[in-house]
C-alpha positions as CSV (number, residue, x, y, z in Angstrom):
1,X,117.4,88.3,119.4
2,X,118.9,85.8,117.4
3,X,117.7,85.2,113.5
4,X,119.2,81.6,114.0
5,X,117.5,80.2,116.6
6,X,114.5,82.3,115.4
7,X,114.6,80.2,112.1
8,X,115.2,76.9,113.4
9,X,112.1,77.4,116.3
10,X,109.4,77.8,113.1
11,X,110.8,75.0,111.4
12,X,110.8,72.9,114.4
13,X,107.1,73.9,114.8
14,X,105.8,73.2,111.6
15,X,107.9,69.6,111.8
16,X,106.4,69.0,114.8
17,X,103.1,70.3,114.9
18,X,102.6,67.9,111.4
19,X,104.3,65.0,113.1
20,X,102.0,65.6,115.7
21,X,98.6,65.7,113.3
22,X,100.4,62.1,111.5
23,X,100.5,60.2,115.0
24,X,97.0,61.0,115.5
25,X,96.1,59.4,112.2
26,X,95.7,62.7,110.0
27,X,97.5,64.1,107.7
28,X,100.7,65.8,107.5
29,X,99.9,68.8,105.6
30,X,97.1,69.9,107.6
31,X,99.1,70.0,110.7
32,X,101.6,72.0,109.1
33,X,98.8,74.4,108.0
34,X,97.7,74.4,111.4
35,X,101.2,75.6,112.3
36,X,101.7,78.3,109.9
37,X,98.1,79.5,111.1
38,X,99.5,79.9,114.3
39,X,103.1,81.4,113.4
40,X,101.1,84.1,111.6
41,X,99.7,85.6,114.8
42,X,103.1,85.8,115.7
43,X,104.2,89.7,116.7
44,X,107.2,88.5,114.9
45,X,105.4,87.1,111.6
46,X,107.0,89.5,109.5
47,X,110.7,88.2,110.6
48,X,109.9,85.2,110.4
49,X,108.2,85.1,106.8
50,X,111.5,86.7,105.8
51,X,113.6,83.9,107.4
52,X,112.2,81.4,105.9
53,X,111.5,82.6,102.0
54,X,114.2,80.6,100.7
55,X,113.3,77.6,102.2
56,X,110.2,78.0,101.0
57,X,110.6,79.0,97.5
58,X,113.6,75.7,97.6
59,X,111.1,73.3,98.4
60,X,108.0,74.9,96.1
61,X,110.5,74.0,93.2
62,X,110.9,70.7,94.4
63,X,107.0,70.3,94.9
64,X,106.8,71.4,91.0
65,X,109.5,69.1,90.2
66,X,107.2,66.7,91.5
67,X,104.1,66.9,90.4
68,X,105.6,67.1,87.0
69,X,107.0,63.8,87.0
70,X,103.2,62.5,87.6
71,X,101.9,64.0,84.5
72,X,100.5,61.8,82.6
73,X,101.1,63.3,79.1
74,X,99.2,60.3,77.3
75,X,96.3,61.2,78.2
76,X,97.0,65.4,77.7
77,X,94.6,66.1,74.7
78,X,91.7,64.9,77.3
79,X,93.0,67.2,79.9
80,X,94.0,70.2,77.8
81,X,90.5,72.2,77.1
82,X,89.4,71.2,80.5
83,X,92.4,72.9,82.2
84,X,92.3,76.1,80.2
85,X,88.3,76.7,81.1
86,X,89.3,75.9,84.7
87,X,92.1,78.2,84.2
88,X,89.9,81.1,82.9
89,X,87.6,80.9,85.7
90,X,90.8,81.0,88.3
91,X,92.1,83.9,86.2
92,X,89.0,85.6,85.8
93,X,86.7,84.4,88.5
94,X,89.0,84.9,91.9
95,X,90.2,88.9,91.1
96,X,86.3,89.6,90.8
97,X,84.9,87.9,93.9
98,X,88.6,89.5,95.4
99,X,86.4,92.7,94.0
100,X,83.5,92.3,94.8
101,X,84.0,91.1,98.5
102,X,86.8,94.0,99.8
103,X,85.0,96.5,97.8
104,X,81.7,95.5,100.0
105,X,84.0,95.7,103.2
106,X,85.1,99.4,102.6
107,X,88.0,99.0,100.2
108,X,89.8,101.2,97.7
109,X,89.4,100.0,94.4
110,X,92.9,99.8,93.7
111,X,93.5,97.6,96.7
112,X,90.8,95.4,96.1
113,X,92.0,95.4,92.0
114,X,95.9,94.9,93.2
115,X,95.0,91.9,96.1
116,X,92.9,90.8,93.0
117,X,95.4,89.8,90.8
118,X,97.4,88.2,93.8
119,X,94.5,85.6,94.2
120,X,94.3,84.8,90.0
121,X,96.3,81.9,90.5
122,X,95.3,78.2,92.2
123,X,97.3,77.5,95.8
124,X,100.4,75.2,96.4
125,X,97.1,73.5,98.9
126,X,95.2,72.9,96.4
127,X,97.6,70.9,94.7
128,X,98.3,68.6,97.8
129,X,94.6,68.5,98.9
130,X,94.9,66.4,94.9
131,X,97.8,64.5,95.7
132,X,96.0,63.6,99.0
133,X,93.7,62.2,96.7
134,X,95.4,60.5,94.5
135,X,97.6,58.7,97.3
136,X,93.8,57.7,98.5
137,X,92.6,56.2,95.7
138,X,89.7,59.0,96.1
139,X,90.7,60.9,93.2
140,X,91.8,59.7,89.5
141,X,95.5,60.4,88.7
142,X,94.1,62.2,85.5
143,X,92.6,65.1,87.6
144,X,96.1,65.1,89.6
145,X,97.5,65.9,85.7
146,X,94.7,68.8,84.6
147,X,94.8,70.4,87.9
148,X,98.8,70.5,87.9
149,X,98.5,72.3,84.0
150,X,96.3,74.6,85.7
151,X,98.4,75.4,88.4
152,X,101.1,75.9,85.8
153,X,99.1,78.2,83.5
154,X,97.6,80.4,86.0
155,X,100.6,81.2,88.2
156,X,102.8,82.0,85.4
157,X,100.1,84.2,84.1
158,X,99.4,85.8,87.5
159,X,102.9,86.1,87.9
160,X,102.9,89.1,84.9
161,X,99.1,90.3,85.8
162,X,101.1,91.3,89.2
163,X,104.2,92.6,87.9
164,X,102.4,94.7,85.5
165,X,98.9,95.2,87.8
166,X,100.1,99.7,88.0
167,X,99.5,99.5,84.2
168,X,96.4,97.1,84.2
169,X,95.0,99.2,86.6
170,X,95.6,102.9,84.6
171,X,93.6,101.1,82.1
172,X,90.4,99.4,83.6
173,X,90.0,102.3,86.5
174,X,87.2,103.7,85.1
175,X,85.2,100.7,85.1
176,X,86.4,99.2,88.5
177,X,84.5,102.2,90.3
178,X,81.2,100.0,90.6
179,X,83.3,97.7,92.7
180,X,83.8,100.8,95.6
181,X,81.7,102.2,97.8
182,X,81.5,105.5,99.0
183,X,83.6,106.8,101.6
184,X,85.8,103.6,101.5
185,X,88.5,103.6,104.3
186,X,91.4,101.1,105.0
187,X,93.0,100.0,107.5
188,X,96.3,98.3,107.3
189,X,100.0,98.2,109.4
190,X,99.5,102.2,109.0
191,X,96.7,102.7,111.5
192,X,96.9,106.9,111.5
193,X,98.2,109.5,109.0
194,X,101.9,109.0,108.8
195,X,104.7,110.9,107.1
196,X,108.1,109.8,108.4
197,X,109.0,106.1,108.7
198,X,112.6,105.3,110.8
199,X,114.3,102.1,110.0
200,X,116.1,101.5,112.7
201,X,116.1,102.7,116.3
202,X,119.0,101.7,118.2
203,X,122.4,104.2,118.1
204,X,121.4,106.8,115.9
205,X,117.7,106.1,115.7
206,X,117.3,106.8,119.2
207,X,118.4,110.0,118.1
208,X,115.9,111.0,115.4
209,X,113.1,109.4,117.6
210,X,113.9,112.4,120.4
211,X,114.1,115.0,117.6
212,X,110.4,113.6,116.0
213,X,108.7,113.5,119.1
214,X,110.4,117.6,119.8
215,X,108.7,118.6,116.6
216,X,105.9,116.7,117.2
217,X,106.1,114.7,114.0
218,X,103.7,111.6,112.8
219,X,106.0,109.2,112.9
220,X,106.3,104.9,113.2
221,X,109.6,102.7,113.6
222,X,110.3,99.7,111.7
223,X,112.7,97.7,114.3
224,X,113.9,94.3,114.3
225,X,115.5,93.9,117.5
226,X,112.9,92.3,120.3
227,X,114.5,94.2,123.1
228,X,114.4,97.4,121.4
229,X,110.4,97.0,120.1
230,X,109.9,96.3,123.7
231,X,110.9,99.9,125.1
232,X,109.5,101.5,122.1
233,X,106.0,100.0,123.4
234,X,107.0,101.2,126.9
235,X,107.4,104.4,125.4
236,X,104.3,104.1,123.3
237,X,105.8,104.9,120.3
238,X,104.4,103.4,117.0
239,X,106.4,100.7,115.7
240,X,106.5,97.6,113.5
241,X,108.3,94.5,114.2
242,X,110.5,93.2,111.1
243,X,113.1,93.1,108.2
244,X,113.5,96.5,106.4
245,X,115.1,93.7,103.6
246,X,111.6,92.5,103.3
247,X,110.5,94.2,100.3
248,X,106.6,92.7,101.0
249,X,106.7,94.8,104.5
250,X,108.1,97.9,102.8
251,X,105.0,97.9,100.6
252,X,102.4,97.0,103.4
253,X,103.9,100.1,105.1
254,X,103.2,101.9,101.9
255,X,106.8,103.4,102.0
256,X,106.3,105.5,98.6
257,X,103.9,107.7,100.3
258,X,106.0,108.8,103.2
259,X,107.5,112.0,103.1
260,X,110.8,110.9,104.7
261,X,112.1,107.7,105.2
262,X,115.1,107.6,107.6
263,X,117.0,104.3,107.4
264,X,120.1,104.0,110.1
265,X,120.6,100.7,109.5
266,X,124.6,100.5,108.1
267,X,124.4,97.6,106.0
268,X,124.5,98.3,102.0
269,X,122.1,95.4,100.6
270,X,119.2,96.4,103.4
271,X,119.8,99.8,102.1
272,X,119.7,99.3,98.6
273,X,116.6,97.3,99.2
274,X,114.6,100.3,100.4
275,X,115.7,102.8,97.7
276,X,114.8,100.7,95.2
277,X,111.5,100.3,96.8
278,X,111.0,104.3,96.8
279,X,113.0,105.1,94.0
280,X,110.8,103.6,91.6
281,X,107.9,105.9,91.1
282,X,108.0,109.6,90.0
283,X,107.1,111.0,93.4
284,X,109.3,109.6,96.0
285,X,110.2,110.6,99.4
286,X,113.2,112.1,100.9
287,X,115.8,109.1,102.4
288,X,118.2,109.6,104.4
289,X,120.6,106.3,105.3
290,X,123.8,105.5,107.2
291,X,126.8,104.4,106.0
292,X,130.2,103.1,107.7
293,X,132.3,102.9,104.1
294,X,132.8,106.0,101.8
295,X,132.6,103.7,99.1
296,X,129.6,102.3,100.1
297,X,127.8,106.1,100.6
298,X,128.9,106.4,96.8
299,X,127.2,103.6,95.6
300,X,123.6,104.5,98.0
301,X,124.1,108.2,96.3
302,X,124.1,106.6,93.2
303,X,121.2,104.5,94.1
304,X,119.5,108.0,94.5
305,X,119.7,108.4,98.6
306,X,119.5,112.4,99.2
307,X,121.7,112.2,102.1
308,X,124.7,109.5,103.3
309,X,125.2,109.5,106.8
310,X,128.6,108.3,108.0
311,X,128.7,108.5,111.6
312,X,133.3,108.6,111.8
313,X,133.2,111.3,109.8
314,X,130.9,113.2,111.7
315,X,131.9,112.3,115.1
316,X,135.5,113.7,113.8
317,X,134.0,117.2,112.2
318,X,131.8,117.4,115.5
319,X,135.0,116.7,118.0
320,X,136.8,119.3,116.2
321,X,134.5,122.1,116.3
322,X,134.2,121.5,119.9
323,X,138.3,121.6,120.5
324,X,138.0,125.0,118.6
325,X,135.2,125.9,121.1
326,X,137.2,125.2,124.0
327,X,140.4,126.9,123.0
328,X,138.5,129.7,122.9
329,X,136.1,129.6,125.9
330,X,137.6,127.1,128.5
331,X,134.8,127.9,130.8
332,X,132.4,126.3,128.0
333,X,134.2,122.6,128.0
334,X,132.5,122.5,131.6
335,X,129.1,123.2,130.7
336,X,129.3,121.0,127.4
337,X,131.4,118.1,129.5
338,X,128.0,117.8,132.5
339,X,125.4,118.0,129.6
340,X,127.1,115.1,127.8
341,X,127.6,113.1,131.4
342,X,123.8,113.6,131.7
343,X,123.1,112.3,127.9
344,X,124.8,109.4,128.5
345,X,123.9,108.3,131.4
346,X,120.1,108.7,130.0
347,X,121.6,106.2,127.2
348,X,122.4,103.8,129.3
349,X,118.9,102.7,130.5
350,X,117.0,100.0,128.8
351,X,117.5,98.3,125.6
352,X,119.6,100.7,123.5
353,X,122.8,100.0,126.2
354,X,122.4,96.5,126.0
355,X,121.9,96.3,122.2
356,X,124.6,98.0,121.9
357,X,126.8,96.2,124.4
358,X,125.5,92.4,122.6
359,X,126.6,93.5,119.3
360,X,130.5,94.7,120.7
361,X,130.8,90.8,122.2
């Protein structure tokens, strides 16, 4: 339940799992491969990767920082034309075996082409499996040097083959059908035909999960809340555990081909997040989010949300309808007052009461 202590347990198990590999007489970095290896299996993977991006990215620009300072730029004419074949073949070479080899396992071409240009860069491992080297004495410091240039080259490049990989792709299409078979199928977080996604199902969400299941609706809950992901598997209901501030999630759900995405999650930044993950293409679907501020439902309308929930305003509009009711039909307030007893003592079962209760302490 708590983000903290979620945060702190994976970076006490990579610390330890790689102190662990060094008191055994091998190296640091493989045990804390080892340990990421294992995270990843993790129902909570997704969380966690979240929780610990800016750690990560923090110490990647120290890593840079340091393999720049053992450059050794004497000697760069020798390493220069070596580095940019290498880099070539990285840039060239790894988005066509990426081709070639999820093609052969039943991929769409535009998934193999888009995971592709992901891999057209050299890994942060490779780099240390050099310095490894170095620090050895098995490896000249010179390779250390044309191996860091090509790390530098082809992740900056890669970096703009991804950001513009829609447009690449519009282009090269046509010739990237040799690389699918026919009657390629995926699989991926979204197992079945979907078309609603809820973000969100404690409070309100508990709400529009009753009214999907009544209309029989394909549906599948993003949640990040342990307790809650544990009643929606009692329930059987399809769920995901994770961040809907994760923007690499949103797109592994494929959020731009839903026909509804319900987000009742209040806070504004998580919100903006996933509108400007719809928002972005021509055919988006409908989104429907929560808000507890006026101000803020301005701002998610003008972020293009279709509809701004806020929850006080109508809880007031619904109260006052009913005191209308009653003044007119007395008789009715005792019918409405035993359907709502039996509402809410269905609520307060399992993990939405308690949720609920842990975040008024």
């Amino acid at each position: 339940r708590s983000q903290e202590l979620l945060f702190l347990f994976a970076n006490a198990w990579g610390m330890g799992i790689a102190a662990l590999f060094a008191s055994i007489g091998l190296s640091l970095e493989g045990g804390a491969l080892i340990a990421g290896v294992a995270l990843s299996t993790l129902p909570s993977r997704h969380e966690i990767t979240a929780r610990l991006a800016p750690l990560r990215d923090f110490f990647i620009v120290a890593f840079f920082i340091l393999l720049g300072t053992r450059m050794v730029v004497s000697d760069f004419s020798a390493i220069f034309v070596p580095a940019i074949i290498l880099s070539i073949f990285v840039l060239v070479g790894n988005p066509l075996l990426q081709l070639i080899v999820m093609g052969s396992l039943g991929y769409r071409k535009k998934t193999s082409f888009q995971t592709g240009m992901m891999a057209a860069q050299i890994s942060e491992f490779s780099l240390i499996l050099v310095a490894l080297g170095v620090s050895l004495g098995q490896v000249a410091p010179n390779v250390l040097s044309m191996v860091t240039l090509v790390g530098l080259i082809t992740i900056f490049i890669s970096s703009y083959l991804i950001l513009y990989s829609d447009t690449l792709y519009r282009y090269l299409a046509k010739y990237l059908q040799i690389f699918e078979r026919r009657g390629a199928k995926e699989h991926s977080l979204r197992t079945k035909s979907l078309s609603v996604l809820l973000i969100g199902a404690n409070r309100i969400g508990y709400e529009f999960i009753r009214l999907f299941k009544e209309e029989k609706q394909k549906f599948i809950v993003l949640e990040h809340d342990p307790e809650i992901i544990g009643e929606l598997a009692h329930e059987k209901t399809d769920h995901v555990y994770g961040d809907a501030s994760d923007p690499d999630l949103l797109e592994e759900l494929k959020i731009h081909e839903m026909d509804l995405v319900v987000s009742t999650v209040p806070d504004l930044e998580t919100n903006l997040i996933v509108l400007s993950m719809i928002k972005r293409d021509e055919k988006s679907p409908l989104v429907i989010v929560v808000a507890h501020r006026v101000t803020n439902a301005l701002k998610l309308y003008e972020a293009g949300a279709d509809y701004v929930v806020l929850p006080h305003l109508i809880g007031g509009s619904h109260a006052a309808s009913l005191v209308k009711k009653f003044t007119v039909d007395a008789m009715e307030m005792k019918s409405v007052r035993g359907e709502h007893i039996e509402y809410l003592k269905s609520r307060v079962s399992g993990a939405h009461e308690n949720s609920e209760l842990e975040r008024l302490r």
